[in-house]
LUMKE-843477 format. One record per residue: residue number from 1; residue in one letter; x, y, z of N, C-alpha, C in turn. Coordinates in pm, whole numbers, always signed. Last residue first. Layout:
BEGIN
     n   res      nc1      nc2      nc3     cac1     cac2     cac3      cc1      cc2      cc3
   NUM     a        X        Y        Z        X        Y        Z        X        Y        Z
...
This chain:
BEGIN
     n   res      nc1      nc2      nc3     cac1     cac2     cac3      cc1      cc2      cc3
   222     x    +1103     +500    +3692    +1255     +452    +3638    +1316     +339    +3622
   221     x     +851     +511    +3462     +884     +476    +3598    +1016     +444    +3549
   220     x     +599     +709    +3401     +719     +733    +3351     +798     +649    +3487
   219     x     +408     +868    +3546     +389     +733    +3535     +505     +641    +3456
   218     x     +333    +1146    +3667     +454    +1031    +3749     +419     +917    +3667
   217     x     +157    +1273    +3517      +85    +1201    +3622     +227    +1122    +3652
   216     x     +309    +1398    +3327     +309    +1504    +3443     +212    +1416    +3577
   215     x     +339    +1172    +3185     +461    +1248    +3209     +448    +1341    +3347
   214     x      +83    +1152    +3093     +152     +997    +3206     +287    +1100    +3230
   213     x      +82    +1336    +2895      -14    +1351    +3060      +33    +1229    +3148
   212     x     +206    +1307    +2722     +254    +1407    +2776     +201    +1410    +2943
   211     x     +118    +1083    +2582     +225    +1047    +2653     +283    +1212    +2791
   210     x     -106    +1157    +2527     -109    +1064    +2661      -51    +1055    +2741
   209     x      -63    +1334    +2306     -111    +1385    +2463     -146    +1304    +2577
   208     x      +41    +1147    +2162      +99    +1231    +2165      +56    +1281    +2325
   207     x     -180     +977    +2103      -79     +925    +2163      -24    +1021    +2255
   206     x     -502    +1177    +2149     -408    +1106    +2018     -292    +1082    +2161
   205     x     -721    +1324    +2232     -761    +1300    +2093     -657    +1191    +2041
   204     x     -877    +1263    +2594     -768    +1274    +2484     -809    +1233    +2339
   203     x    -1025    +1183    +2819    -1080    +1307    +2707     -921    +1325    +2632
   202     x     -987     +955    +2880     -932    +1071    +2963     -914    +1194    +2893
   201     x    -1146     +768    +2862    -1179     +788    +2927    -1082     +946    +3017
   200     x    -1046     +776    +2564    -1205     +841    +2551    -1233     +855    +2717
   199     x     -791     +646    +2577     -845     +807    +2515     -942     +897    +2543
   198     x     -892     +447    +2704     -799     +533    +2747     -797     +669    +2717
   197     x    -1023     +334    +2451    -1082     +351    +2595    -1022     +406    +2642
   196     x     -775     +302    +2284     -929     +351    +2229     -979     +406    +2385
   195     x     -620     +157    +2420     -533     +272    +2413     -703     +316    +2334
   194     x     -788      -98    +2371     -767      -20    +2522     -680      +83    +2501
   193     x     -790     -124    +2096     -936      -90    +2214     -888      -70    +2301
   192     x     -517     -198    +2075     -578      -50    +2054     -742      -36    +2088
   191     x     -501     -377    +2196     -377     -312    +2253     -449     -173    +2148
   190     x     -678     -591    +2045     -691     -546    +2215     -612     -464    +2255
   189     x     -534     -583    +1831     -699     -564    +1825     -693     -485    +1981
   188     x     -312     -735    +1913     -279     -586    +1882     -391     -548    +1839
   187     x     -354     -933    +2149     -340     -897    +2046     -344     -723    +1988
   186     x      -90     -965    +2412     -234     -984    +2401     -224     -944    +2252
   185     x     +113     -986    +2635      +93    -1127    +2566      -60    -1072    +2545
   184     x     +234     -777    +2692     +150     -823    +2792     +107     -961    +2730
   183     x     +480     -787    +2486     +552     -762    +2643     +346     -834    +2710
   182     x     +312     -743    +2231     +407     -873    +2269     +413     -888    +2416
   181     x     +170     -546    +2275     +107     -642    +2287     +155     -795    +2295
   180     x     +330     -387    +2253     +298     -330    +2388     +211     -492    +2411
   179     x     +475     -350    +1999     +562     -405    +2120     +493     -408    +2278
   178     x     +256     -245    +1834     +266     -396    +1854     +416     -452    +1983
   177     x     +245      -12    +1969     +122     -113    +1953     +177     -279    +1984
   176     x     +576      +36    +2069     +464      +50    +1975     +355      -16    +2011
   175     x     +663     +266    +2359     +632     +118    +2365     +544     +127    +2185
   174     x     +707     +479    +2547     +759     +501    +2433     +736     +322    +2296
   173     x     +609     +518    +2786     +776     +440    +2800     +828     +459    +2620
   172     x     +404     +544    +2713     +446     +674    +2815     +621     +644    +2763
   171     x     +266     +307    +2664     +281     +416    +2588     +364     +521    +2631
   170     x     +327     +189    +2928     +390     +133    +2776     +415     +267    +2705
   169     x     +142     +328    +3065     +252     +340    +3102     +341     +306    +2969
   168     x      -93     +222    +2911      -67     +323    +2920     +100     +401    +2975
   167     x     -115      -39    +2982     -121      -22    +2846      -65     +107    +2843
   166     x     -124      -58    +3268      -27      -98    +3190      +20      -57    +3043
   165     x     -389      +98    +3255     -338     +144    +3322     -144      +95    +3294
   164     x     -553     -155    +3151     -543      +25    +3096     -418      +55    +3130
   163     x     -544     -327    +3358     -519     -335    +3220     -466     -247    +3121
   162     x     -669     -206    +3551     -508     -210    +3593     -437     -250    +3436
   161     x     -842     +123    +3426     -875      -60    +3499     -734      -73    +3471
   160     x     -882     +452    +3522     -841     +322    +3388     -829     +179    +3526
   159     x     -948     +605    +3736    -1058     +634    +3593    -1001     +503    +3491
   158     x     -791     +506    +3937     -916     +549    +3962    -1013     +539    +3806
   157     x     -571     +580    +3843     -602     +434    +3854     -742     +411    +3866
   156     x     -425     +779    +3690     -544     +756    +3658     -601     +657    +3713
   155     x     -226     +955    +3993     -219     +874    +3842     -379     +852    +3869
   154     x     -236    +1132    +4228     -203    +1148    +4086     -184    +1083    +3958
   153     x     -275     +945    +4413     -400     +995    +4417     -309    +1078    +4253
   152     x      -12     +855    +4504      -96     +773    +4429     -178     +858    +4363
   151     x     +221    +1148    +4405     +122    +1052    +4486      +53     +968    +4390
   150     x     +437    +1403    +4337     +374    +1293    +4303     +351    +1152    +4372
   149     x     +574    +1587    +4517     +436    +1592    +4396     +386    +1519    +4334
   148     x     +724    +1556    +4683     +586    +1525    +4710     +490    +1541    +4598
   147     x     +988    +1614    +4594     +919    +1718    +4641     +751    +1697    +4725
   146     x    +1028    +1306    +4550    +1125    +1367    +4709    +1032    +1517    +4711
   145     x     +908    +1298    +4310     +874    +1208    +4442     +942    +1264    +4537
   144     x    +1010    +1485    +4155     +859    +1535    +4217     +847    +1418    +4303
   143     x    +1275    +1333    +4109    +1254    +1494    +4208    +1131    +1502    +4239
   142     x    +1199    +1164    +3934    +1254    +1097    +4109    +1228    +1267    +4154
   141     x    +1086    +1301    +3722    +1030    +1182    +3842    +1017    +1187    +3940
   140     x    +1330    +1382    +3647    +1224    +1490    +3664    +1145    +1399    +3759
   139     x    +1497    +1174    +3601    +1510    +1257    +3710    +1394    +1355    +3745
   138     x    +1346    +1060    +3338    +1306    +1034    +3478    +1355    +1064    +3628
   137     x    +1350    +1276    +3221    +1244    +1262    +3213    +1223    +1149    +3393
   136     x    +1616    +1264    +3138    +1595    +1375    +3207    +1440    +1320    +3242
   135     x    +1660    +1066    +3029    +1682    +1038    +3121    +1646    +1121    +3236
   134     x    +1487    +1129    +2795    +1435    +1000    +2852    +1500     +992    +3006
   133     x    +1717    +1259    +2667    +1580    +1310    +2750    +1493    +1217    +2826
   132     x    +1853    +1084    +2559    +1913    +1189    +2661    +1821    +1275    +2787
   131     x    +1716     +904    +2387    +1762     +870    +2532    +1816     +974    +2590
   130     x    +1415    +1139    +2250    +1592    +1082    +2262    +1634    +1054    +2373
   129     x    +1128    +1077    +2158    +1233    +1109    +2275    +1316    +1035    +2272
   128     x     +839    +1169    +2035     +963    +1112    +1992    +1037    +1164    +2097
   127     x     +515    +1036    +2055     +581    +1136    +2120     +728    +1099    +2063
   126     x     +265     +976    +1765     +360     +962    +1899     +474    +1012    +1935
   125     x     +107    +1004    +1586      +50    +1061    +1703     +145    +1015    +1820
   124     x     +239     +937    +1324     +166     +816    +1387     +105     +903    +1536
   123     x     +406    +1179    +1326     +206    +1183    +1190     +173    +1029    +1280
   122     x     +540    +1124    +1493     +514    +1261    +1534     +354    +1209    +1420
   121     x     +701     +918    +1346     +640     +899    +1491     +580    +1020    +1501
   120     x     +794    +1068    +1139     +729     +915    +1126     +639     +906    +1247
   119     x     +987    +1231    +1227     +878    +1257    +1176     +762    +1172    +1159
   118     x    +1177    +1058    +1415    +1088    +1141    +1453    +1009    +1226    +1392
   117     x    +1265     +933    +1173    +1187     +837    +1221    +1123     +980    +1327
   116     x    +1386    +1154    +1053    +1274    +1133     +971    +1202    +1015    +1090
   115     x    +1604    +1223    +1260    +1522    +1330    +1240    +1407    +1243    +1121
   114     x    +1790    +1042    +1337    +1648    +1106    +1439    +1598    +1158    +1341
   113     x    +1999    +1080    +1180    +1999     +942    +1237    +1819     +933    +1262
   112     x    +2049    +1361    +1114    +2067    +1268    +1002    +2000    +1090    +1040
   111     x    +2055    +1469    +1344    +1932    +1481    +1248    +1940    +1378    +1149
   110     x    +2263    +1508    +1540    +2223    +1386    +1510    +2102    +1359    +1443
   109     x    +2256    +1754    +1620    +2360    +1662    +1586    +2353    +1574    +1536
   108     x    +2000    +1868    +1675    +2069    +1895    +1494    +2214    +1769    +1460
   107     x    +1779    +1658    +1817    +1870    +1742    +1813    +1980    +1793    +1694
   106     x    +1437    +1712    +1842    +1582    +1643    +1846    +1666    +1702    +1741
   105     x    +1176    +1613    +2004    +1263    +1753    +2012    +1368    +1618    +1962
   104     x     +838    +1580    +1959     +959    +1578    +1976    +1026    +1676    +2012
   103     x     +546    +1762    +1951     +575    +1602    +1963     +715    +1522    +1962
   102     x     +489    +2058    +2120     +584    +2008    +2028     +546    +1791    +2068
   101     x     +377    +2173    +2304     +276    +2122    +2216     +362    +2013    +2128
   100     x     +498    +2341    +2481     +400    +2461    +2408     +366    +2349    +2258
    99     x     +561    +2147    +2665     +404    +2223    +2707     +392    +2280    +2626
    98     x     +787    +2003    +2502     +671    +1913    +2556     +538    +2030    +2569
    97     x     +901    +2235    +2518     +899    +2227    +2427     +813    +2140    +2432
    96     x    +1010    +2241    +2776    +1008    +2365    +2746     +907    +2322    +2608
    95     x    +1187    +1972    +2822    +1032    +2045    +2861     +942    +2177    +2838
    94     x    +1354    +2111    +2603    +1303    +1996    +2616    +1172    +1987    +2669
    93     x    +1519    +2304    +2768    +1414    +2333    +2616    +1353    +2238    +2616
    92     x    +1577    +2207    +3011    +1465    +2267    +3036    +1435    +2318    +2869
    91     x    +1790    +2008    +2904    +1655    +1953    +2962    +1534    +2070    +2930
    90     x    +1981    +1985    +2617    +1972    +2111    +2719    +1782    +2065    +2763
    89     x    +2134    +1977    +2403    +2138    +1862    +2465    +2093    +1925    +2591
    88     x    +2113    +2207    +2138    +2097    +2213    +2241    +2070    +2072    +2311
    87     x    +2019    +2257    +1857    +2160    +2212    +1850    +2205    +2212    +1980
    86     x    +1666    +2144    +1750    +1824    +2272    +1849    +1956    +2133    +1881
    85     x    +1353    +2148    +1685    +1530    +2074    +1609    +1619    +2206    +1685
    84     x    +1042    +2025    +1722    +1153    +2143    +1743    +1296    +2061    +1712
    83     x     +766    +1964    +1567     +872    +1922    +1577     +972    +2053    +1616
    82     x     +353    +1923    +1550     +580    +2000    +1556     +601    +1925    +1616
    81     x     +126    +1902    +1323     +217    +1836    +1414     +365    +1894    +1440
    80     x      -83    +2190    +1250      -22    +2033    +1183      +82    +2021    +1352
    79     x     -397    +2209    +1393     -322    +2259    +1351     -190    +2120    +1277
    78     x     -738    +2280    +1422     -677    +2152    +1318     -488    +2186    +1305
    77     x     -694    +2607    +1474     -815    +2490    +1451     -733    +2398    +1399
    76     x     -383    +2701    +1721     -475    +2715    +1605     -601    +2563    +1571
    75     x     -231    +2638    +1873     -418    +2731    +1949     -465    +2750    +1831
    74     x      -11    +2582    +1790     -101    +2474    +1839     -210    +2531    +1895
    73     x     +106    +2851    +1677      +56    +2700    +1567      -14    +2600    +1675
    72     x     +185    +2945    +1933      +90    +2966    +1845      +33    +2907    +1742
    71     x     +356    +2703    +2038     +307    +2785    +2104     +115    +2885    +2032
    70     x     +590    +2765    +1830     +474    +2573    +1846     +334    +2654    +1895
    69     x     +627    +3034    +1867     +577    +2979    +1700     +508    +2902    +1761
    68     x     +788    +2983    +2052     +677    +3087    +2088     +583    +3026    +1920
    67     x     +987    +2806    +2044     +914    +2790    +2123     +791    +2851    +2107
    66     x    +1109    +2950    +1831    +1051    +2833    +1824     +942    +2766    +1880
    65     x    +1055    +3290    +1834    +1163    +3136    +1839    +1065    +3059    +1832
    64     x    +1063    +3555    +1663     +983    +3509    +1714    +1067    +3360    +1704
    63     x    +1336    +3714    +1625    +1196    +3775    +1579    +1117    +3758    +1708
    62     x    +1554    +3472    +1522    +1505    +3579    +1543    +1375    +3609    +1492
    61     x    +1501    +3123    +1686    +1514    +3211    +1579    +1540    +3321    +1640
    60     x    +1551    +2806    +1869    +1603    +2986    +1853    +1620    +3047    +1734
    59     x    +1441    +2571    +1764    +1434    +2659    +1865    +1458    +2803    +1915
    58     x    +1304    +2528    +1445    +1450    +2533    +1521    +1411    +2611    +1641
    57     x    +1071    +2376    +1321    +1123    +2437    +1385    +1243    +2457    +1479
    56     x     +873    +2162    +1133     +998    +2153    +1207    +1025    +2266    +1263
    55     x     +527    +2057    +1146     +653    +2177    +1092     +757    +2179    +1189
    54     x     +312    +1886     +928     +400    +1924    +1037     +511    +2025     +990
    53     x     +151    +1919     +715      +92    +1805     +815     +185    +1822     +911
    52     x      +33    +2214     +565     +139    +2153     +561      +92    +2060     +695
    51     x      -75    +2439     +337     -103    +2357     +374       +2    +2244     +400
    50     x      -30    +2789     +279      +74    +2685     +248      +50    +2591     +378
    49     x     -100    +2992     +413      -94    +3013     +305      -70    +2877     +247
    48     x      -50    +3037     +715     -182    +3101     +670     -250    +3090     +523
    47     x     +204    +2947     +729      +72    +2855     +723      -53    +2917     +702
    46     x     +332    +3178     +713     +329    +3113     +588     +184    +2974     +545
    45     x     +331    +3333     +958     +240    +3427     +861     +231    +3265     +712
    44     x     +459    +3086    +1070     +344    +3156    +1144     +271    +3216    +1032
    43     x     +720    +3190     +963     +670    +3006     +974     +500    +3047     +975
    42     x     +745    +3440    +1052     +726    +3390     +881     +676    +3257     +852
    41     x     +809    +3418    +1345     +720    +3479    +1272     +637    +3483    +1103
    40     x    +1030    +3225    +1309     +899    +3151    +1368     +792    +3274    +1311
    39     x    +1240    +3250    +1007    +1216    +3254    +1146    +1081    +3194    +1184
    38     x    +1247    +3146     +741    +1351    +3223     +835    +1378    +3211     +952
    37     x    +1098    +2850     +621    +1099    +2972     +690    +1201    +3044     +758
    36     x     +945    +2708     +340    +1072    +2723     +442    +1009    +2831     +476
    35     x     +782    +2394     +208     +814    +2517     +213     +863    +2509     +335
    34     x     +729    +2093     +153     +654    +2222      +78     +682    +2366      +94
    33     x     +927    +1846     +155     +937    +1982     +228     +863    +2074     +113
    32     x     +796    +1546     +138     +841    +1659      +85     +791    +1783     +172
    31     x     +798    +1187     +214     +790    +1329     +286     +848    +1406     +182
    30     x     +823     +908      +67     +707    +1008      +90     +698    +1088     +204
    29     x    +1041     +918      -13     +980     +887      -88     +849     +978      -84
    28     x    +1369    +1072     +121    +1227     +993     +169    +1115     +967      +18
    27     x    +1478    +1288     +107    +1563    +1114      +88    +1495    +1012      +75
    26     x    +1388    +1456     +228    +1350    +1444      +53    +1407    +1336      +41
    25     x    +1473    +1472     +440    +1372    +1466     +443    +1309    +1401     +324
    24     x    +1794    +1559     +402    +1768    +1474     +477    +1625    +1388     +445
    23     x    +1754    +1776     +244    +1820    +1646     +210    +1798    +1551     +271
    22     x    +1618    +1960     +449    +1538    +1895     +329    +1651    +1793     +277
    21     x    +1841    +1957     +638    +1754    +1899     +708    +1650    +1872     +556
    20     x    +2055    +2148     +429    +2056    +2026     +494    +1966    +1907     +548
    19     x    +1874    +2330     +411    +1948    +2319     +301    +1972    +2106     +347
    18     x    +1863    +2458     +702    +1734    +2397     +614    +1763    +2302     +501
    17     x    +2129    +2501     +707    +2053    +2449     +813    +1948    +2356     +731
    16     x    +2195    +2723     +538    +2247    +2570     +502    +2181    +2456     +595
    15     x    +1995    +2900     +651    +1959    +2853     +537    +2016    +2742     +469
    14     x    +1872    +2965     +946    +2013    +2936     +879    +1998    +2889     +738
    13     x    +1670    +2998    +1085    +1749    +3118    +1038    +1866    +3070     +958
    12     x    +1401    +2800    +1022    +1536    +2754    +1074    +1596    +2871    +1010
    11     x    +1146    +2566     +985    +1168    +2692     +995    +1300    +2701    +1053
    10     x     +992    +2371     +736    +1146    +2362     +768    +1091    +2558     +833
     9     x     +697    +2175     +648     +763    +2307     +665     +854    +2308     +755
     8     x     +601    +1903     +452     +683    +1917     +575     +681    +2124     +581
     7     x     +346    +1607     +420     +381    +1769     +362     +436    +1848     +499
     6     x     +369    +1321     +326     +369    +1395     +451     +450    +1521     +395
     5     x     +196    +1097     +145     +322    +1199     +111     +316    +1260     +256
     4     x      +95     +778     +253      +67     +897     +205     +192     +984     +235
     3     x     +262     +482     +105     +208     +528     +208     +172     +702     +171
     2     x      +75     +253      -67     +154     +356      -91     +102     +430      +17
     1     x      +84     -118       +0       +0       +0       +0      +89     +124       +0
Protein backbone atom coordinates (compact mmCIF):
# COMPACT_ATOMS: atom_id res chain seq x y z
CA UNK A 1 0.00 0.00 0.00
CA UNK A 2 1.54 3.56 -0.91
CA UNK A 3 2.08 5.28 2.08
CA UNK A 4 0.67 8.97 2.05
CA UNK A 5 3.22 11.99 1.11
CA UNK A 6 3.69 13.95 4.51
CA UNK A 7 3.81 17.69 3.62
CA UNK A 8 6.83 19.17 5.75
CA UNK A 9 7.63 23.07 6.65
CA UNK A 10 11.46 23.62 7.68
CA UNK A 11 11.68 26.92 9.95
CA UNK A 12 15.36 27.54 10.74
CA UNK A 13 17.49 31.18 10.38
CA UNK A 14 20.13 29.36 8.79
CA UNK A 15 19.59 28.53 5.37
CA UNK A 16 22.47 25.70 5.02
CA UNK A 17 20.53 24.49 8.13
CA UNK A 18 17.34 23.97 6.14
CA UNK A 19 19.48 23.19 3.01
CA UNK A 20 20.56 20.26 4.94
CA UNK A 21 17.54 18.99 7.08
CA UNK A 22 15.38 18.95 3.29
CA UNK A 23 18.20 16.46 2.10
CA UNK A 24 17.68 14.74 4.77
CA UNK A 25 13.72 14.66 4.43
CA UNK A 26 13.50 14.44 0.53
CA UNK A 27 15.63 11.14 0.88
CA UNK A 28 12.27 9.93 1.69
CA UNK A 29 9.80 8.87 -0.88
CA UNK A 30 7.07 10.08 0.90
CA UNK A 31 7.90 13.29 2.86
CA UNK A 32 8.41 16.59 0.85
CA UNK A 33 9.37 19.82 2.28
CA UNK A 34 6.54 22.22 0.78
CA UNK A 35 8.14 25.17 2.13
CA UNK A 36 10.72 27.23 4.42
CA UNK A 37 10.99 29.72 6.90
CA UNK A 38 13.51 32.23 8.35
CA UNK A 39 12.16 32.54 11.46
CA UNK A 40 8.99 31.51 13.68
CA UNK A 41 7.20 34.79 12.72
CA UNK A 42 7.26 33.90 8.81
CA UNK A 43 6.70 30.06 9.74
CA UNK A 44 3.44 31.56 11.44
CA UNK A 45 2.40 34.27 8.61
CA UNK A 46 3.29 31.13 5.88
CA UNK A 47 0.72 28.55 7.23
CA UNK A 48 -1.82 31.01 6.70
CA UNK A 49 -0.94 30.13 3.05
CA UNK A 50 0.74 26.85 2.48
CA UNK A 51 -1.03 23.57 3.74
CA UNK A 52 1.39 21.53 5.61
CA UNK A 53 0.92 18.05 8.15
CA UNK A 54 4.00 19.24 10.37
CA UNK A 55 6.53 21.77 10.92
CA UNK A 56 9.98 21.53 12.07
CA UNK A 57 11.23 24.37 13.85
CA UNK A 58 14.50 25.33 15.21
CA UNK A 59 14.34 26.59 18.65
CA UNK A 60 16.03 29.86 18.53
CA UNK A 61 15.14 32.11 15.79
CA UNK A 62 15.05 35.79 15.43
CA UNK A 63 11.96 37.75 15.79
CA UNK A 64 9.83 35.09 17.14
CA UNK A 65 11.63 31.36 18.39
CA UNK A 66 10.51 28.33 18.24
CA UNK A 67 9.14 27.90 21.23
CA UNK A 68 6.77 30.87 20.88
CA UNK A 69 5.77 29.79 17.00
CA UNK A 70 4.74 25.73 18.46
CA UNK A 71 3.07 27.85 21.04
CA UNK A 72 0.90 29.66 18.45
CA UNK A 73 0.56 27.00 15.67
CA UNK A 74 -1.01 24.74 18.39
CA UNK A 75 -4.18 27.31 19.49
CA UNK A 76 -4.75 27.15 16.05
CA UNK A 77 -8.15 24.90 14.51
CA UNK A 78 -6.77 21.52 13.18
CA UNK A 79 -3.22 22.59 13.51
CA UNK A 80 -0.22 20.33 11.83
CA UNK A 81 2.17 18.36 14.14
CA UNK A 82 5.80 20.00 15.56
CA UNK A 83 8.72 19.22 15.77
CA UNK A 84 11.53 21.43 17.43
CA UNK A 85 15.30 20.74 16.09
CA UNK A 86 18.24 22.72 18.49
CA UNK A 87 21.60 22.12 18.50
CA UNK A 88 20.97 22.13 22.41
CA UNK A 89 21.38 18.62 24.65
CA UNK A 90 19.72 21.11 27.19
CA UNK A 91 16.55 19.53 29.62
CA UNK A 92 14.65 22.67 30.36
CA UNK A 93 14.14 23.33 26.16
CA UNK A 94 13.03 19.96 26.16
CA UNK A 95 10.32 20.45 28.61
CA UNK A 96 10.08 23.65 27.46
CA UNK A 97 8.99 22.27 24.27
CA UNK A 98 6.71 19.13 25.56
CA UNK A 99 4.04 22.23 27.07
CA UNK A 100 4.00 24.61 24.08
CA UNK A 101 2.76 21.22 22.16
CA UNK A 102 5.84 20.08 20.28
CA UNK A 103 5.75 16.02 19.63
CA UNK A 104 9.59 15.78 19.76
CA UNK A 105 12.63 17.53 20.12
CA UNK A 106 15.82 16.43 18.46
CA UNK A 107 18.70 17.42 18.13
CA UNK A 108 20.69 18.95 14.94
CA UNK A 109 23.60 16.62 15.86
CA UNK A 110 22.23 13.86 15.10
CA UNK A 111 19.32 14.81 12.48
CA UNK A 112 20.67 12.68 10.02
CA UNK A 113 19.99 9.42 12.37
CA UNK A 114 16.48 11.06 14.39
CA UNK A 115 15.22 13.30 12.40
CA UNK A 116 12.74 11.33 9.71
CA UNK A 117 11.87 8.37 12.21
CA UNK A 118 10.88 11.41 14.53
CA UNK A 119 8.78 12.57 11.76
CA UNK A 120 7.29 9.15 11.26
CA UNK A 121 6.40 8.99 14.91
CA UNK A 122 5.14 12.61 15.34
CA UNK A 123 2.06 11.83 11.90
CA UNK A 124 1.66 8.16 13.87
CA UNK A 125 0.50 10.61 17.03
CA UNK A 126 3.60 9.62 18.99
CA UNK A 127 5.81 11.36 21.20
CA UNK A 128 9.63 11.12 19.92
CA UNK A 129 12.33 11.09 22.75
CA UNK A 130 15.92 10.82 22.62
CA UNK A 131 17.62 8.70 25.32
CA UNK A 132 19.13 11.89 26.61
CA UNK A 133 15.80 13.10 27.50
CA UNK A 134 14.35 10.00 28.52
CA UNK A 135 16.82 10.38 31.21
CA UNK A 136 15.95 13.75 32.07
CA UNK A 137 12.44 12.62 32.13
CA UNK A 138 13.06 10.34 34.78
CA UNK A 139 15.10 12.57 37.10
CA UNK A 140 12.24 14.90 36.64
CA UNK A 141 10.30 11.82 38.42
CA UNK A 142 12.54 10.97 41.09
CA UNK A 143 12.54 14.94 42.08
CA UNK A 144 8.59 15.35 42.17
CA UNK A 145 8.74 12.08 44.42
CA UNK A 146 11.25 13.67 47.09
CA UNK A 147 9.19 17.18 46.41
CA UNK A 148 5.86 15.25 47.10
CA UNK A 149 4.36 15.92 43.96
CA UNK A 150 3.74 12.93 43.03
CA UNK A 151 1.22 10.52 44.86
CA UNK A 152 -0.96 7.73 44.29
CA UNK A 153 -4.00 9.95 44.17
CA UNK A 154 -2.03 11.48 40.86
CA UNK A 155 -2.19 8.74 38.42
CA UNK A 156 -5.44 7.56 36.58
CA UNK A 157 -6.02 4.34 38.54
CA UNK A 158 -9.16 5.49 39.62
CA UNK A 159 -10.58 6.34 35.93
CA UNK A 160 -8.41 3.22 33.88
CA UNK A 161 -8.75 -0.60 34.99
CA UNK A 162 -5.08 -2.10 35.93
CA UNK A 163 -5.19 -3.35 32.20
CA UNK A 164 -5.43 0.25 30.96
CA UNK A 165 -3.38 1.44 33.22
CA UNK A 166 -0.27 -0.98 31.90
CA UNK A 167 -1.21 -0.22 28.46
CA UNK A 168 -0.67 3.23 29.20
CA UNK A 169 2.52 3.40 31.02
CA UNK A 170 3.90 1.33 27.76
CA UNK A 171 2.81 4.16 25.88
CA UNK A 172 4.46 6.74 28.15
CA UNK A 173 7.76 4.40 28.00
CA UNK A 174 7.59 5.01 24.33
CA UNK A 175 6.32 1.18 23.65
CA UNK A 176 4.64 0.50 19.75
CA UNK A 177 1.22 -1.13 19.53
CA UNK A 178 2.66 -3.96 18.54
CA UNK A 179 5.62 -4.05 21.20
CA UNK A 180 2.98 -3.30 23.88
CA UNK A 181 1.07 -6.42 22.87
CA UNK A 182 4.07 -8.73 22.69
CA UNK A 183 5.52 -7.62 26.43
CA UNK A 184 1.50 -8.23 27.92
CA UNK A 185 0.93 -11.27 25.66
CA UNK A 186 -2.34 -9.84 24.01
CA UNK A 187 -3.40 -8.97 20.46
CA UNK A 188 -2.79 -5.86 18.82
CA UNK A 189 -6.99 -5.64 18.25
CA UNK A 190 -6.91 -5.46 22.15
CA UNK A 191 -3.77 -3.12 22.53
CA UNK A 192 -5.78 -0.50 20.54
CA UNK A 193 -9.36 -0.90 22.14
CA UNK A 194 -7.67 -0.20 25.22
CA UNK A 195 -5.33 2.72 24.13
CA UNK A 196 -9.29 3.51 22.29
CA UNK A 197 -10.82 3.51 25.95
CA UNK A 198 -7.99 5.33 27.47
CA UNK A 199 -8.45 8.07 25.15
CA UNK A 200 -12.05 8.41 25.51
CA UNK A 201 -11.79 7.88 29.27
CA UNK A 202 -9.32 10.71 29.63
CA UNK A 203 -10.80 13.07 27.07
CA UNK A 204 -7.68 12.74 24.84
CA UNK A 205 -7.61 13.00 20.93
CA UNK A 206 -4.08 11.06 20.18
CA UNK A 207 -0.79 9.25 21.63
CA UNK A 208 0.99 12.31 21.65
CA UNK A 209 -1.11 13.85 24.63
CA UNK A 210 -1.09 10.64 26.61
CA UNK A 211 2.25 10.47 26.53
CA UNK A 212 2.54 14.07 27.76
CA UNK A 213 -0.14 13.51 30.60
CA UNK A 214 1.52 9.97 32.06
CA UNK A 215 4.61 12.48 32.09
CA UNK A 216 3.09 15.04 34.43
CA UNK A 217 0.85 12.01 36.22
CA UNK A 218 4.54 10.31 37.49
CA UNK A 219 3.89 7.33 35.35
CA UNK A 220 7.19 7.33 33.51
CA UNK A 221 8.84 4.76 35.98
CA UNK A 222 12.55 4.52 36.38
Amino acid sequence: MTRRTTRVMLADDHALVRRGVRLILEAEPDIEVVAEAGDGLEAIELLREVEVDLVVLDIAMPRVTGLQAARDIGRRRNPPRILMLSMHDNEQYFFSSLKAGASGYVLKSVADEDLVGAVRSAMRGDAFVYPGAMSALVRDYLDRIRRGQVTPSTAPDSALTEREDQVLKLIAEGASSKEIAATLSISLKTVERHRANILAKLGMRDRTQLTRYAIRAGLIEP
